[in-house]
N, CA, C and O atoms as CSV, one atom per row, in Angstrom:
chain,resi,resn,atom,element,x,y,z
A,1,UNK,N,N,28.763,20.111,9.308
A,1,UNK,CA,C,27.440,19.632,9.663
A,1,UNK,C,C,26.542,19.750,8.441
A,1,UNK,O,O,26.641,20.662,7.619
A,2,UNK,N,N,25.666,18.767,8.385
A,2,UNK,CA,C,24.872,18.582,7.389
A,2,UNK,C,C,23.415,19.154,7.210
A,2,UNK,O,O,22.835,19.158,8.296
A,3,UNK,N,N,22.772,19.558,6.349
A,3,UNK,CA,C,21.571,20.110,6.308
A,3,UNK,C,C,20.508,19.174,5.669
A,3,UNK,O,O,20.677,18.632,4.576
A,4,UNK,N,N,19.268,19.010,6.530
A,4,UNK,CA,C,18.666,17.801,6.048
A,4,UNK,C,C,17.197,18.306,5.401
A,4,UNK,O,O,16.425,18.960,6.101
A,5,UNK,N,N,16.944,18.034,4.330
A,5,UNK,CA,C,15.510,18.882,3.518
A,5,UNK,C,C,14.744,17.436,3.245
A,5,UNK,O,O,15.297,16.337,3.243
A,6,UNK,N,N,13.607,17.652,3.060
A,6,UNK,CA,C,12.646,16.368,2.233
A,6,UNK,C,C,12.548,16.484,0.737
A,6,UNK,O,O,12.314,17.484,0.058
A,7,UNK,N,N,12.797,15.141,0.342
A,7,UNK,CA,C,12.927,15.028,-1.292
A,7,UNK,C,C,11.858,14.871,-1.883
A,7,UNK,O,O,11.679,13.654,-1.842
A,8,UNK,N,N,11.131,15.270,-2.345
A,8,UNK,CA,C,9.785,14.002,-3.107
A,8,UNK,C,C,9.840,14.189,-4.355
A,8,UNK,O,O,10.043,15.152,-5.095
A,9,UNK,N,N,9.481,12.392,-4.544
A,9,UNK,CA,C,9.216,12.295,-6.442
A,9,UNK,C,C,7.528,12.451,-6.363
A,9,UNK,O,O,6.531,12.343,-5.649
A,10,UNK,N,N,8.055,12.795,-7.703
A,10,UNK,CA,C,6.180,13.078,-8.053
A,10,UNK,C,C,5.603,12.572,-9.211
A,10,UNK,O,O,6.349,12.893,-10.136
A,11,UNK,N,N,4.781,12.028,-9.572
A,11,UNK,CA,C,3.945,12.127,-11.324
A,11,UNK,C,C,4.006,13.314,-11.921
A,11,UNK,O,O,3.520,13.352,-13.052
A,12,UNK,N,N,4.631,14.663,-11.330
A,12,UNK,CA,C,4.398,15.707,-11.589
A,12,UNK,C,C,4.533,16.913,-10.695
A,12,UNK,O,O,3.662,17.697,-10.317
A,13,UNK,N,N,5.931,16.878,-10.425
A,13,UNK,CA,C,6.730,18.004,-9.488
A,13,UNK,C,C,6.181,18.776,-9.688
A,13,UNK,O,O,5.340,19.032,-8.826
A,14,UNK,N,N,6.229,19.705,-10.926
A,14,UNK,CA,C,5.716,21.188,-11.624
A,14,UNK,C,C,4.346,21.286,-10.685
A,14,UNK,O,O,4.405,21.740,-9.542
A,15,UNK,N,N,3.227,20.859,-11.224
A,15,UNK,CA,C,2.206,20.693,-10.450
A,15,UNK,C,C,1.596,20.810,-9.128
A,15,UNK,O,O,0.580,21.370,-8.714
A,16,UNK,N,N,2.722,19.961,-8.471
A,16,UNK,CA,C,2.241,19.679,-7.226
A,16,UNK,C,C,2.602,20.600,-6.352
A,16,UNK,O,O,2.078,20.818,-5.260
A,17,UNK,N,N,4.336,21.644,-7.285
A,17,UNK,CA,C,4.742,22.257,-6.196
A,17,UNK,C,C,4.108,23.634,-6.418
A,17,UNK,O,O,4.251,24.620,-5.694
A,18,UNK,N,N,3.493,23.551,-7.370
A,18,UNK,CA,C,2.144,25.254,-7.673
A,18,UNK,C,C,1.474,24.673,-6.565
A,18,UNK,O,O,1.475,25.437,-5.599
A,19,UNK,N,N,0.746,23.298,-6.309
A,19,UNK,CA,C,-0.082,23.113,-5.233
A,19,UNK,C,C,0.150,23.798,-3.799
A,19,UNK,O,O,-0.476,24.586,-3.091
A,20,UNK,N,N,1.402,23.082,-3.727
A,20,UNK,CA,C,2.012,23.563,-2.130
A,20,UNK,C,C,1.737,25.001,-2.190
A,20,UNK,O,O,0.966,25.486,-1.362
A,21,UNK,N,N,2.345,25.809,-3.178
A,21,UNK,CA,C,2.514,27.171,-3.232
A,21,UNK,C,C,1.072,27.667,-2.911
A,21,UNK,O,O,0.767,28.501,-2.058
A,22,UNK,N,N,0.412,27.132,-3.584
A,22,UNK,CA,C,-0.790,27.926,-3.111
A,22,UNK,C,C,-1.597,27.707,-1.644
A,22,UNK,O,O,-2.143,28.584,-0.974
A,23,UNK,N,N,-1.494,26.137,-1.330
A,23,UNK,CA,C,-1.924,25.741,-0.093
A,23,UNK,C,C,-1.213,26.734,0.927
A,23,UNK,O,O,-1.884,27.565,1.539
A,24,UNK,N,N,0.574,26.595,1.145
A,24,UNK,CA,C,1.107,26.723,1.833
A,24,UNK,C,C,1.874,28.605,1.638
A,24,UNK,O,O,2.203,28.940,2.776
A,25,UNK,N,N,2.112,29.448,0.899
A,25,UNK,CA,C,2.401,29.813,0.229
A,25,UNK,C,C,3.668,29.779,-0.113
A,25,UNK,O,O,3.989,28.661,-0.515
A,26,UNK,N,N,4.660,30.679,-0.118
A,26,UNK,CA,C,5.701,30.483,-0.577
A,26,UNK,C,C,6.111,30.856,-2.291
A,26,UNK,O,O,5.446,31.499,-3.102
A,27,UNK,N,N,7.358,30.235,-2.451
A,27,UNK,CA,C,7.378,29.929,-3.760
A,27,UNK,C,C,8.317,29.142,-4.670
A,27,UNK,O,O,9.464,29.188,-4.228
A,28,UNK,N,N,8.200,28.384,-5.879
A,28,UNK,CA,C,9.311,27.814,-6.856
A,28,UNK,C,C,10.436,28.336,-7.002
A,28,UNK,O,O,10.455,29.236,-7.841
A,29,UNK,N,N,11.917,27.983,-6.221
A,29,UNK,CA,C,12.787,29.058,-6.887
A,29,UNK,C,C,13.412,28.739,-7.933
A,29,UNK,O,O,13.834,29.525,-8.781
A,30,UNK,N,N,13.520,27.436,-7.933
A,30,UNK,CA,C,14.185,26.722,-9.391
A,30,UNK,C,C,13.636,25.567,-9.794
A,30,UNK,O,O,13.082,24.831,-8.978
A,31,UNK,N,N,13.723,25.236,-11.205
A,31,UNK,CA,C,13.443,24.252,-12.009
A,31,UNK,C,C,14.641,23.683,-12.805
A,31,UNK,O,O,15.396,24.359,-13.504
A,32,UNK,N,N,14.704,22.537,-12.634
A,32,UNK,CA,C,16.022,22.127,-13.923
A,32,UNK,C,C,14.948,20.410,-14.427
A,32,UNK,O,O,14.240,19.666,-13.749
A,33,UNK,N,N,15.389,20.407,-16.065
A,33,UNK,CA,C,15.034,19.721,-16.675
A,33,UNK,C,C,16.275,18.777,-16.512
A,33,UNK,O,O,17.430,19.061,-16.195
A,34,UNK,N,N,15.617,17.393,-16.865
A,34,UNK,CA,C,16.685,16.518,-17.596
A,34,UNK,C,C,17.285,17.022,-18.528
A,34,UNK,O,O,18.370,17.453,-18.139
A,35,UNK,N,N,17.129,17.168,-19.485
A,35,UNK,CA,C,17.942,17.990,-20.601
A,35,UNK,C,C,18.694,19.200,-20.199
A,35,UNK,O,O,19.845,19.385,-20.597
A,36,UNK,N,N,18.005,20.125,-19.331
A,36,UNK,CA,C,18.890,21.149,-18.642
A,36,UNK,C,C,20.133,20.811,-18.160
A,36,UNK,O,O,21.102,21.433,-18.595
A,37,UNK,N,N,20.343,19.631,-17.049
A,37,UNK,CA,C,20.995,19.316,-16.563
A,37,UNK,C,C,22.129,18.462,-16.959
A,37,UNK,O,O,23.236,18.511,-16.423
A,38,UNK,N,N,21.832,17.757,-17.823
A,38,UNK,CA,C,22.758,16.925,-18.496
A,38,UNK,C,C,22.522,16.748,-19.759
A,38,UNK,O,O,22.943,15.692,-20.232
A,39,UNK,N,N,22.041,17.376,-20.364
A,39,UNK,CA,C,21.546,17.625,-22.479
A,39,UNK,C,C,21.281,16.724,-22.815
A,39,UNK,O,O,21.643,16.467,-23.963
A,40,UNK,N,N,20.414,15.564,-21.989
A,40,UNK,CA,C,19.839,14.477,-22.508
A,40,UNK,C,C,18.431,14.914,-23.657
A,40,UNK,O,O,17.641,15.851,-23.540
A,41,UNK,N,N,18.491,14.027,-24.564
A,41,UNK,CA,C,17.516,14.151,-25.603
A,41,UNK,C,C,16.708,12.962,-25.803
A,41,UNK,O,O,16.405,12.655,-26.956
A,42,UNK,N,N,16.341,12.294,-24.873
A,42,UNK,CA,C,15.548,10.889,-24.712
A,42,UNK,C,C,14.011,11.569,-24.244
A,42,UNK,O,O,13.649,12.731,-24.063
A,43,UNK,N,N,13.304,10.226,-24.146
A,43,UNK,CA,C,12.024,10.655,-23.754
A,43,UNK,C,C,11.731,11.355,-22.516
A,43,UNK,O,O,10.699,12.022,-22.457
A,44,UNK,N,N,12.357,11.298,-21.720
A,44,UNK,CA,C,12.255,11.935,-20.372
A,44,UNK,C,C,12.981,13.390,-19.968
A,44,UNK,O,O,13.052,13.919,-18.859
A,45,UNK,N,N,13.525,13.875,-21.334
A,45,UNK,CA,C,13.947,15.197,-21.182
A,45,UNK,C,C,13.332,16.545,-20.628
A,45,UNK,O,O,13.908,17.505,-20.118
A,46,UNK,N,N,12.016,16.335,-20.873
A,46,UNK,CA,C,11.301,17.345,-20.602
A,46,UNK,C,C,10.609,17.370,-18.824
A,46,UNK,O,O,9.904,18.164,-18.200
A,47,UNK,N,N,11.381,15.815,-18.450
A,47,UNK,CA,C,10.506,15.927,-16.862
A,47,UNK,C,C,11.481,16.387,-16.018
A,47,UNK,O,O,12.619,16.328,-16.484
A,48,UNK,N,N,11.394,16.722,-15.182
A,48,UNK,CA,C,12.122,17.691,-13.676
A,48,UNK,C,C,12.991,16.756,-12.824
A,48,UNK,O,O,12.705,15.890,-11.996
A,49,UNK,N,N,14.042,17.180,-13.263
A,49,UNK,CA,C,15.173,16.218,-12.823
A,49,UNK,C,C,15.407,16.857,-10.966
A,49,UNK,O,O,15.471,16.083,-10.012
A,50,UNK,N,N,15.487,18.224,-10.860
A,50,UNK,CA,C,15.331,18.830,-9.544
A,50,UNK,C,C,14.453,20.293,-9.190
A,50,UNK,O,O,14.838,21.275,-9.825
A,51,UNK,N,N,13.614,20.446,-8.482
A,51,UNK,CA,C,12.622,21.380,-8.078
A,51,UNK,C,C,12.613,21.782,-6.847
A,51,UNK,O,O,12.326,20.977,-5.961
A,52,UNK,N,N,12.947,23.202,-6.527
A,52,UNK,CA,C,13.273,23.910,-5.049
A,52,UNK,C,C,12.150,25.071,-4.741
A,52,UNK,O,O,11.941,26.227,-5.110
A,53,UNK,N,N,11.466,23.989,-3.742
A,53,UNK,CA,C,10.244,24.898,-3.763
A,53,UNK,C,C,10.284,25.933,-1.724
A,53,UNK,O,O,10.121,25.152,-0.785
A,54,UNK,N,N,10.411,26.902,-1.479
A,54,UNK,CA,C,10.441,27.751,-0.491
A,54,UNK,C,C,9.029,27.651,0.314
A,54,UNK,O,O,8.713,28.829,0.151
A,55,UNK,N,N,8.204,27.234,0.889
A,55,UNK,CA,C,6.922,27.003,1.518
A,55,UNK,C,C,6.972,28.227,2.967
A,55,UNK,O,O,8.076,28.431,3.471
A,56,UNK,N,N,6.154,28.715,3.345
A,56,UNK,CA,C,5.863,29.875,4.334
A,56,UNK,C,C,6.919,29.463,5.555
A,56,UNK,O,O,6.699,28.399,6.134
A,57,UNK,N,N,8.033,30.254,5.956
A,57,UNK,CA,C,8.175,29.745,7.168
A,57,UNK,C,C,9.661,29.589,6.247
A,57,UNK,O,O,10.592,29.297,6.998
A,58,UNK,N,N,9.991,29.696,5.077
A,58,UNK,CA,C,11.707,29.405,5.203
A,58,UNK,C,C,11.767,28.095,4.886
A,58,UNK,O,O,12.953,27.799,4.740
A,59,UNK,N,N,10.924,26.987,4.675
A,59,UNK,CA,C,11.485,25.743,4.919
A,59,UNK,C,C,11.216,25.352,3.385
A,59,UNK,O,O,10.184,25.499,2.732
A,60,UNK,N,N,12.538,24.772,2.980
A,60,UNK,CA,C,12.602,24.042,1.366
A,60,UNK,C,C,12.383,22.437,1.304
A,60,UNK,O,O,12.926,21.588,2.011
A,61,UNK,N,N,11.678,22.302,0.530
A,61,UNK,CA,C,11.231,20.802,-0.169
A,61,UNK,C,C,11.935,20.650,-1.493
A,61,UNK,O,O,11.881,21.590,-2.285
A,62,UNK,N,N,12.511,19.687,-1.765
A,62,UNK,CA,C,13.260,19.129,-3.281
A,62,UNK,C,C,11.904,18.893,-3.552
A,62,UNK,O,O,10.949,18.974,-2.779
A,63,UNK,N,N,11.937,18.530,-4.990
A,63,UNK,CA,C,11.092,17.363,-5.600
A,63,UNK,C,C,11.702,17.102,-6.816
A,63,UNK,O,O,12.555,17.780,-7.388
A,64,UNK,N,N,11.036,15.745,-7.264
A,64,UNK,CA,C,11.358,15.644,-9.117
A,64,UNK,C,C,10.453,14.788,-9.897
A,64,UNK,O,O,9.602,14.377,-9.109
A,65,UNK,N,N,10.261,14.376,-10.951
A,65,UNK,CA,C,9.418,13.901,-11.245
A,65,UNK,C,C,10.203,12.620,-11.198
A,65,UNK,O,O,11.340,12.312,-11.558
A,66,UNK,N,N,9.092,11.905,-10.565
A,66,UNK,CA,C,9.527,10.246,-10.569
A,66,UNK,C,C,9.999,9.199,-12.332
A,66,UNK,O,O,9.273,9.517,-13.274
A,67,UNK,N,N,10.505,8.692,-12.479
A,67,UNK,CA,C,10.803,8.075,-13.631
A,67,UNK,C,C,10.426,6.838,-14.151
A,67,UNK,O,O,10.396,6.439,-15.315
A,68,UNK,N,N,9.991,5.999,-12.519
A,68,UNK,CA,C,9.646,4.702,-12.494
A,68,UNK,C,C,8.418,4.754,-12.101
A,68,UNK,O,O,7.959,5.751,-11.543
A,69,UNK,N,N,7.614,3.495,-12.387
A,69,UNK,CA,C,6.975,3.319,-11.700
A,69,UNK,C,C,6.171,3.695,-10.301
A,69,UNK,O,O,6.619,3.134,-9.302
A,70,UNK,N,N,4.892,4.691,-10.081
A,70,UNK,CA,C,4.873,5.649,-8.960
A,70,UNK,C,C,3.552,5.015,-8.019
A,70,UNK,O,O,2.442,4.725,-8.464
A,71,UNK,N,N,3.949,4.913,-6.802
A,71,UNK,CA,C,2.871,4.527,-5.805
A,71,UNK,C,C,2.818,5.867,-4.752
A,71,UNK,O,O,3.646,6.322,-3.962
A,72,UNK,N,N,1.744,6.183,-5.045
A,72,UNK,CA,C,1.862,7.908,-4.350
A,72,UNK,C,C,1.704,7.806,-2.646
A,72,UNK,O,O,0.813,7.110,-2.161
A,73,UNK,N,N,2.406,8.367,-2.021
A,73,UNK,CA,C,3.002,8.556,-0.212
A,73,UNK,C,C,4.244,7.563,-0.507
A,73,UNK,O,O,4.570,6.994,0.534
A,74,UNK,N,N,4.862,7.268,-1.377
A,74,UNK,CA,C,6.158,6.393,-1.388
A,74,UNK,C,C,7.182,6.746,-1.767
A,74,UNK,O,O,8.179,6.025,-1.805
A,75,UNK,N,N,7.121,8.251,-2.221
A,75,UNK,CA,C,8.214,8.998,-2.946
A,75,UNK,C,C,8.739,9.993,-2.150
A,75,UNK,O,O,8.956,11.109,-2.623
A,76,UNK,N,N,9.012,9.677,-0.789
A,76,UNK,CA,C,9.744,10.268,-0.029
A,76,UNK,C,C,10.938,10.184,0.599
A,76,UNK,O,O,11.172,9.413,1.530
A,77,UNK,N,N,11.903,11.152,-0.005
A,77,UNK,CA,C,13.274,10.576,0.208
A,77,UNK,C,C,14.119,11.846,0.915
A,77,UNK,O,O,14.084,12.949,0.369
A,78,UNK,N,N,14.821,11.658,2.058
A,78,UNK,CA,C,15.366,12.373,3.126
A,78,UNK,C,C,16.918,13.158,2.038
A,78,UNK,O,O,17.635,12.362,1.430
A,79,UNK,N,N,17.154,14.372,1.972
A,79,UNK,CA,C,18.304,14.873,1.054
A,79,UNK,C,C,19.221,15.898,2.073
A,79,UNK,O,O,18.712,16.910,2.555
A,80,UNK,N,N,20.675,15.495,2.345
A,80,UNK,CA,C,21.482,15.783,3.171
A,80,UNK,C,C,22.246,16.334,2.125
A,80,UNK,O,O,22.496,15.762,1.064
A,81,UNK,N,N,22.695,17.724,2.531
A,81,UNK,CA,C,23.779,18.243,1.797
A,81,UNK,C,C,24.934,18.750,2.797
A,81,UNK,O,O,24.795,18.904,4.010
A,82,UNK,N,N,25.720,18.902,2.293
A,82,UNK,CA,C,27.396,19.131,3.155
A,82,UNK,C,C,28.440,19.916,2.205
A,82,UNK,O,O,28.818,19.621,1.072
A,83,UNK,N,N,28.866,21.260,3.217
A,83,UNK,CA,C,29.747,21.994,2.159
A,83,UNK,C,C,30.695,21.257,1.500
A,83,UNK,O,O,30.797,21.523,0.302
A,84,UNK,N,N,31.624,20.166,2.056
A,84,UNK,CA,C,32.983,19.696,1.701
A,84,UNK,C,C,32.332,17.748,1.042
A,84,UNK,O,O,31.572,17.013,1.672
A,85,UNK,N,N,32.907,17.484,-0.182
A,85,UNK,CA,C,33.109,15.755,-0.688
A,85,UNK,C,C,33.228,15.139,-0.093
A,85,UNK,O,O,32.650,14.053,-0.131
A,86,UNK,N,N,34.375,15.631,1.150
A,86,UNK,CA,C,34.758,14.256,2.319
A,86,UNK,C,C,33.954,14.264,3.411
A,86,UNK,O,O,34.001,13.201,4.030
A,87,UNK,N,N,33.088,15.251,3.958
A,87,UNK,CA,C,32.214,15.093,4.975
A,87,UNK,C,C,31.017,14.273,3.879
A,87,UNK,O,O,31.038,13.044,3.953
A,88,UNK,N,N,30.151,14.804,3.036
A,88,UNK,CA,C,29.335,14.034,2.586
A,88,UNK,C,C,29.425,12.361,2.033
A,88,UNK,O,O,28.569,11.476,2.027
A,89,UNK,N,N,30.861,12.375,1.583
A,89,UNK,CA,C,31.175,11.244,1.061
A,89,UNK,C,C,31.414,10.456,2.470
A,89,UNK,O,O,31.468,9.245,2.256
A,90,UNK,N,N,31.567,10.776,3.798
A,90,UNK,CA,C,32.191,10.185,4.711
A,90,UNK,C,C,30.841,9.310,5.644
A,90,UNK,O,O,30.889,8.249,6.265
A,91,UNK,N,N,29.155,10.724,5.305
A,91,UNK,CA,C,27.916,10.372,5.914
A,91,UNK,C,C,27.704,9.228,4.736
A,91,UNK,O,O,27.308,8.141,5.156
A,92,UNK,N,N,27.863,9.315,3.688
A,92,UNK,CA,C,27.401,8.734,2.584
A,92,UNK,C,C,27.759,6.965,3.117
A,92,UNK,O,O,26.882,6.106,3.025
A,93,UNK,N,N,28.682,6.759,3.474
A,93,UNK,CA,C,29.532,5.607,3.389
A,93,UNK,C,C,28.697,5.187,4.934
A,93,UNK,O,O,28.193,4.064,4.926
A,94,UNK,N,N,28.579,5.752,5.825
A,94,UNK,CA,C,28.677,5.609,7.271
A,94,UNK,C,C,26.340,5.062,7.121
A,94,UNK,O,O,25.757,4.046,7.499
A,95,UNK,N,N,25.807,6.320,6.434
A,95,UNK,CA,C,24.587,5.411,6.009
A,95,UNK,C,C,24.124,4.223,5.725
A,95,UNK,O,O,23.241,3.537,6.239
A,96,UNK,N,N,25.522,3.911,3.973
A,96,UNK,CA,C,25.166,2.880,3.539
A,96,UNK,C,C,25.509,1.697,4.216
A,96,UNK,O,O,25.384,0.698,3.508
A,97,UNK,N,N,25.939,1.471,5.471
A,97,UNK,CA,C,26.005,0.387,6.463
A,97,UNK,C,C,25.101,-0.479,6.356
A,97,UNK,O,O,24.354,-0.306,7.319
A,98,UNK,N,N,24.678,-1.448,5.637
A,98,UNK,CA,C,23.980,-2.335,6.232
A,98,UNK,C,C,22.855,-2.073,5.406
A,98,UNK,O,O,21.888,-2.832,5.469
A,99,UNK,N,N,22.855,-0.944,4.520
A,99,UNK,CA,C,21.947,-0.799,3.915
A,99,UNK,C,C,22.241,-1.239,2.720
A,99,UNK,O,O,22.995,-2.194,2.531
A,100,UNK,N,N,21.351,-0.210,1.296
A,100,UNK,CA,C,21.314,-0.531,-0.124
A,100,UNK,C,C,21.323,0.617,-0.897
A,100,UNK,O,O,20.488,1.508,-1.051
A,101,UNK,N,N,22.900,0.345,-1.548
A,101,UNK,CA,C,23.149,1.493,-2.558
A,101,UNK,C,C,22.373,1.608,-3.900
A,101,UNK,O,O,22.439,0.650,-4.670
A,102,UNK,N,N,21.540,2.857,-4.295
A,102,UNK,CA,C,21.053,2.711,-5.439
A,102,UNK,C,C,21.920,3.871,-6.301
A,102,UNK,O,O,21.464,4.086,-7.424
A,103,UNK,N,N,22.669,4.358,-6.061
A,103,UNK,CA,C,23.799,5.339,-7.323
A,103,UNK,C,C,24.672,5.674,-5.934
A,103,UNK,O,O,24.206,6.099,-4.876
A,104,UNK,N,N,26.045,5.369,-6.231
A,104,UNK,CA,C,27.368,5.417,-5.408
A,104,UNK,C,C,27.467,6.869,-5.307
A,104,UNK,O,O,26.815,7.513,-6.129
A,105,UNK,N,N,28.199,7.531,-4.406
A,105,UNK,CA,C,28.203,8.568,-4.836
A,105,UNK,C,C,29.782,8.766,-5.253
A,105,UNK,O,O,30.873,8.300,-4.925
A,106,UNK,N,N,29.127,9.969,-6.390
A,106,UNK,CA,C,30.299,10.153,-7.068
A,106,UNK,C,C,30.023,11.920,-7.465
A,106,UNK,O,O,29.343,12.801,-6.939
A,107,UNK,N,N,30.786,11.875,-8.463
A,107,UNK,CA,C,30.399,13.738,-9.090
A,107,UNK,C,C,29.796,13.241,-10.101
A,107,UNK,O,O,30.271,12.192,-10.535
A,108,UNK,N,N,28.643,13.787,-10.756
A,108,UNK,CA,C,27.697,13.882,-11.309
A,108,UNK,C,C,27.738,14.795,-12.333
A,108,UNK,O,O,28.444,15.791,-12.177
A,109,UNK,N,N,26.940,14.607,-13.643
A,109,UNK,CA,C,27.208,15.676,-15.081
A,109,UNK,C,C,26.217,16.979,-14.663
A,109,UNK,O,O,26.229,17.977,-15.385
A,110,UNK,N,N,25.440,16.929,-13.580
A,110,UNK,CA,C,24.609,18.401,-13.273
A,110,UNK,C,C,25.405,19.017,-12.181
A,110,UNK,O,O,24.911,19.933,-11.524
A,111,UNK,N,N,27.185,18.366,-11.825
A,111,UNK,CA,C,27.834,19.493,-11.158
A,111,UNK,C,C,27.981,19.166,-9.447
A,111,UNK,O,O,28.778,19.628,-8.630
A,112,UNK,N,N,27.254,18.519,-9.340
A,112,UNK,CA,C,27.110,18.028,-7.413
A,112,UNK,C,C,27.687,16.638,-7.828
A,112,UNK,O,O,27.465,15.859,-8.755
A,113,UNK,N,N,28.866,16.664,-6.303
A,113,UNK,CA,C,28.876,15.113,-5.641
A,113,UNK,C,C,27.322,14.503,-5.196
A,113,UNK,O,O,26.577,15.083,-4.406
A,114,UNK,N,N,27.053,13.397,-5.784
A,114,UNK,CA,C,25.587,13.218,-5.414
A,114,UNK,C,C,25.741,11.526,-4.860
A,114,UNK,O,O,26.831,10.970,-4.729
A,115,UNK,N,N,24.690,11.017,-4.640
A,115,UNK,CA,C,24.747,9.393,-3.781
A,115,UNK,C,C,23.062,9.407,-3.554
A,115,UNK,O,O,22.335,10.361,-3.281
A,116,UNK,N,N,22.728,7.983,-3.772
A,116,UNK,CA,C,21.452,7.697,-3.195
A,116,UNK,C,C,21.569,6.119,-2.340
A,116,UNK,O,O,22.391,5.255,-2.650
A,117,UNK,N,N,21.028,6.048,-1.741
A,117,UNK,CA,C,20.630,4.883,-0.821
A,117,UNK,C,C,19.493,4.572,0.196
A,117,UNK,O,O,18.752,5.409,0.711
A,118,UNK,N,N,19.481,3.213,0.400
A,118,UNK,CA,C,18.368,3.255,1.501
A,118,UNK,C,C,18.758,2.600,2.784
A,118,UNK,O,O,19.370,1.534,2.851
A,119,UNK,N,N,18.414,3.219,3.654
A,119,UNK,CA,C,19.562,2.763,5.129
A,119,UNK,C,C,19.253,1.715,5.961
A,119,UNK,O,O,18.049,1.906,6.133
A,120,UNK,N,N,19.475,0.957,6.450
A,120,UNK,CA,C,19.317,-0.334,7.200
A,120,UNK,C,C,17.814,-0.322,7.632
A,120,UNK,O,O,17.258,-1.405,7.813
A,121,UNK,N,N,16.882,1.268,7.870
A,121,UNK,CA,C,15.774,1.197,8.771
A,121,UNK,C,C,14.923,0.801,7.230
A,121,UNK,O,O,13.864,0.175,7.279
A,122,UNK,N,N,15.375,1.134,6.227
A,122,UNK,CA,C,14.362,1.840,4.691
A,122,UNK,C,C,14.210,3.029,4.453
A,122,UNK,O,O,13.461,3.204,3.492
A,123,UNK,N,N,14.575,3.901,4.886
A,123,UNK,CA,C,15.062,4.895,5.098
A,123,UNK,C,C,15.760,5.547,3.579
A,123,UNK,O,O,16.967,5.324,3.495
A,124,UNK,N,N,15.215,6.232,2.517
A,124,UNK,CA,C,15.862,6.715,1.506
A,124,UNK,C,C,16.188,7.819,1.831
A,124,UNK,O,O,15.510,8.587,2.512
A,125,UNK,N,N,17.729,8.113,1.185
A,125,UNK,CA,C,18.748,9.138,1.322
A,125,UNK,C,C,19.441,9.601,0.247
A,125,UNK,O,O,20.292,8.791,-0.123
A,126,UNK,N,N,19.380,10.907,-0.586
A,126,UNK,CA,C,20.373,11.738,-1.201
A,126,UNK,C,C,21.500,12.172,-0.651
A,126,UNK,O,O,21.314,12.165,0.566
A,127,UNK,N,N,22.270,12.442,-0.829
A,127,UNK,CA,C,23.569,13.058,-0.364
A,127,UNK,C,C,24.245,13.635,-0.941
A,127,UNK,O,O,24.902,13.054,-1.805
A,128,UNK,N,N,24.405,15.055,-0.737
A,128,UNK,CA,C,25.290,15.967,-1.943
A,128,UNK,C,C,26.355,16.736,-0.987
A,128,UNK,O,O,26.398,17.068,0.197
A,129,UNK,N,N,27.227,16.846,-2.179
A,129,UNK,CA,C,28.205,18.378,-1.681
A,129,UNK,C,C,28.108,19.151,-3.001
A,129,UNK,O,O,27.665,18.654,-4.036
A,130,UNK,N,N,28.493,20.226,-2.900
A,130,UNK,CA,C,29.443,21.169,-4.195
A,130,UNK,C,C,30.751,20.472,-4.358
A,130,UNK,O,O,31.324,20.017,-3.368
A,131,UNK,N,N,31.267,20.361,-5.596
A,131,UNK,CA,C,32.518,20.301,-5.757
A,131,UNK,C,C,33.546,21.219,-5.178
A,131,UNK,O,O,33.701,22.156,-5.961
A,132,UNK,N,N,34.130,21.304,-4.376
A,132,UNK,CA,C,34.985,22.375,-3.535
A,132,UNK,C,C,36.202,21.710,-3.371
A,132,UNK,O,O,36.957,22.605,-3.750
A,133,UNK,N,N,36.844,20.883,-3.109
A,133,UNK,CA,C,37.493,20.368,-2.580
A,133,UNK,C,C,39.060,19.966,-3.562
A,133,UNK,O,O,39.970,19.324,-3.036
């Protein structure tokens, strides 16, 4: 069974998720850079490829900094993770029905089976496992 968290891109993950923290409290437990994650040395190295922020109450929010083009309340994307490749790879496939793949999922250079898409409703979706399998 799968665990379902909210994703959001941001102009500025770092930022926004001190915001939450303070609104909501909680706290940041991790940060990874583009460059962290995959030793990219391009212009976008320094923005937040993934951000795990803990908010009062136990409940985690992803975020990252958006890359494209940003229309703010539009950067919300639903992130399903699954211990095992073949259960995630199996929701992964069973989503993209009818929908629109934007990165297949596959294994990834930051270490996760990962997948993005948007599902028949519009509906954007991450999808990860650990490599385990």
């Amino acid at each position: 069974m799968g665990q379902v968290r909210p994703f959001l891109l941001s102009e500025d993950a770092r930022a926004q998720a001190e915001f939450y923290t303070h609104s909501l409290g909680g706290e940041i437990v991790s940060v990874m850079t583009h460059e962290q994650a995959t030793g990219a040395q391009h212009e976008h190295k320094d923005k937040v490829i993934h951000l795990c922020l803990v908010v009062a109450g136990g409940s985690s929010i992803f975020m990252a900094d958006s890359l494209e083009p940003f229309t703010k309340g539009a950067g919300i994307l639903l992130n399903v993770s699954y211990k095992t490749e073949s259960e995630a790879g199996e929701a992964f496939a069973k989503l993209a029905a009818g929908g629109q793949v934007k990165q297949p999922f596959a294994l990834q250079p930051f270490g996760l089976y990962y997948g993005e898409l948007t599902d028949r409703y519009g509906v954007a979706w991450m999808v990860t496992s650990e490599p385990n399998e």
